[in-house]
Structure formats: C-alpha cells, structure tokens
N, C-alpha and C positions, 0 to 999 in steps of 0.2 A: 923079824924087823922088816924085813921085804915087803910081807902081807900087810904090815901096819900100815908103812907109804903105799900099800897100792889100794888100800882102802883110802886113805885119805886124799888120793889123787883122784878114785871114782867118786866121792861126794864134792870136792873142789870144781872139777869137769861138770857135776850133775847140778849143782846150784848154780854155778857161774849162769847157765843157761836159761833159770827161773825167772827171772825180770831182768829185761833187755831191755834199754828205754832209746828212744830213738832220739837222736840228738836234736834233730828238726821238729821235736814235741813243742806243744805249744809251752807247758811247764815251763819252759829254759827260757822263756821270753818274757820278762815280767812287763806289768803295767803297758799288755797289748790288748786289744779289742779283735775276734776273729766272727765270724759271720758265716752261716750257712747260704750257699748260694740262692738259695729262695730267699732268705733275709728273714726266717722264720726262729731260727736260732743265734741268740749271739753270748758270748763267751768272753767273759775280760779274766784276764790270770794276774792275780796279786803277787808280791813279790817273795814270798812262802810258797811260791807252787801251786798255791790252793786255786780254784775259780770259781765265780759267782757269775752269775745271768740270766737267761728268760728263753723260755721256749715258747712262741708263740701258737697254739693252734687253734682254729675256730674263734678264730676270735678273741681267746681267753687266755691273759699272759700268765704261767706258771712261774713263778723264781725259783733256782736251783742254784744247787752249791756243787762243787763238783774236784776231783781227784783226777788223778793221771795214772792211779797203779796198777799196771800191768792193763792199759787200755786206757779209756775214760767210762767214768760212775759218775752216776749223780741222783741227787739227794735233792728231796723238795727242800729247800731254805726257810722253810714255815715247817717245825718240827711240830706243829699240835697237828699236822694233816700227816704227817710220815714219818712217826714215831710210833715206835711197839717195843716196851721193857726195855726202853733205856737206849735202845740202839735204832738209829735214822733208817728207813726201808729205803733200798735203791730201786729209785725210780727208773734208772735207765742203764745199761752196762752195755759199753760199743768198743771194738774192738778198732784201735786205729794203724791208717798208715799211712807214715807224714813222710813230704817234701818239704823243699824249702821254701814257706810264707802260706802252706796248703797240707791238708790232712785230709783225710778219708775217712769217716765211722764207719764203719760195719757194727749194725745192732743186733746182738746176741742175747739181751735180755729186755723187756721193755715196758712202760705203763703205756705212752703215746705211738710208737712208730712199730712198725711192721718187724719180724724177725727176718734176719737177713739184710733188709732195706741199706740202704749206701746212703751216707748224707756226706757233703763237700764242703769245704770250712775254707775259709781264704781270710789271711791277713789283710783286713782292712784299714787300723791304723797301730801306729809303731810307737811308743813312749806316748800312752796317754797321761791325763794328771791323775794322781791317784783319787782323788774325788770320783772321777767318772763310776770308780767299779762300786756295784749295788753291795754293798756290803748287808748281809742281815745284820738287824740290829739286837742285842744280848737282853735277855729280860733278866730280871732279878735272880730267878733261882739259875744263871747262869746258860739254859739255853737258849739258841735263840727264837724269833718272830717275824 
C-alpha cells in the first residue's frame, strides 16, 4: 500500500510541474490588444484563450492565430499556406515570461525571427470591443481562410 501512494505521489509532484501558466499570461486577459515594442507584432486574445493578429515584417503582414500552451505557438490563420495532413504547421514557438501588462518571447522555434531572439509585448489597450480581433473567417468545409 505504501508503494502505491508513493508512486502516486511521484506522478502527482511530476505532472503538477508540466504546465505552469503564469497568471500575468496574456490568456487571462480577454478581449486585450498587446504589441511588440517595435509595433511589428500585435496580438488581440479572444475570450476562449485563443489569439489572432499579424506579424508584420518587410513589409508583408502575415495573420496568425495563436495558443498560450506551455509558451506561445502560432499558426498561419491562412490554413492553404500552413496546412500539412490535416494538422496547422507552427510557424513560431516562443517561450514566454510575463509581468504585469508585459511578457517576454523567447523564440525557440521559428519561420520569421532568429532562435533565441527576445521580443517584448506591452499591454496597449484593455477591454477592446470584440470587433476589433481579426478573426479568420470559416470556409465551407469548416476550415479556415
């Protein structure tokens, strides 16, 4: 019986530690706009967790959709450009570390920016209307465009 609880206590202890989310995540802030201090990336988080917005570089704005799990991911929002067998290719995987109204990326995976690189995000407006966030919009056979 001992062994049972002490195994059960090393996977409780050993998961518990798996996804940590920081409370100052943008996630927990719906229906906010955050911006990278160059103003090259901006980020609106929907009231689901989810985010949608645009990476701007050279000129050429990219839409993405993007996640908070265990970090921030993002996804082109145009699935005919980063789509392979069904599953969305992540275009960017940054590891973050948030204060409060402010986050950090660190990019660990990437199509546009440097591995390694730091990018700096600052809360720039607080209850937008939900219009504002670029929602992709759903084609027929259910993904989207």
């Amino acid at each position: 019986m001992f062994k049972k609880i002490l195994i059960f206590l090393v996977i409780v202890i050993f998961c518990s530690g798996c996804y940590e989310v920081d409370e100052n995540s943008p996630q927990f802030f719906p229906f906010t706009k955050w911006q990278s201090k160059d103003k090259s990336i901006t980020l609106y988080i929907s009231d689901d967790q989810i985010g949608y917005g645009s990476i701007n570089i050279d000129d050429k704005n990219i839409d993405v959709y993007f996640d908070f799990y265990n970090g921030l991911r993002m996804w082109g929002s145009h699935y005919s450009e980063y789509f392979k067998e069904g599953t969305p290719i992540t275009i960017e995987d940054w590891e973050m570390d948030c204060s409060e109204g402010e986050f950090t990326a660190t990019v660990i995976d990437t199509t546009y920016f440097e591995i390694g690189e730091e990018i700096v995000f600052e809360l720039v407006e607080e209850k937008i209307d939900e219009s504002e966030i670029p929602y992709p919009e759903k084609t027929g056979d259910g993904s989207m465009s």
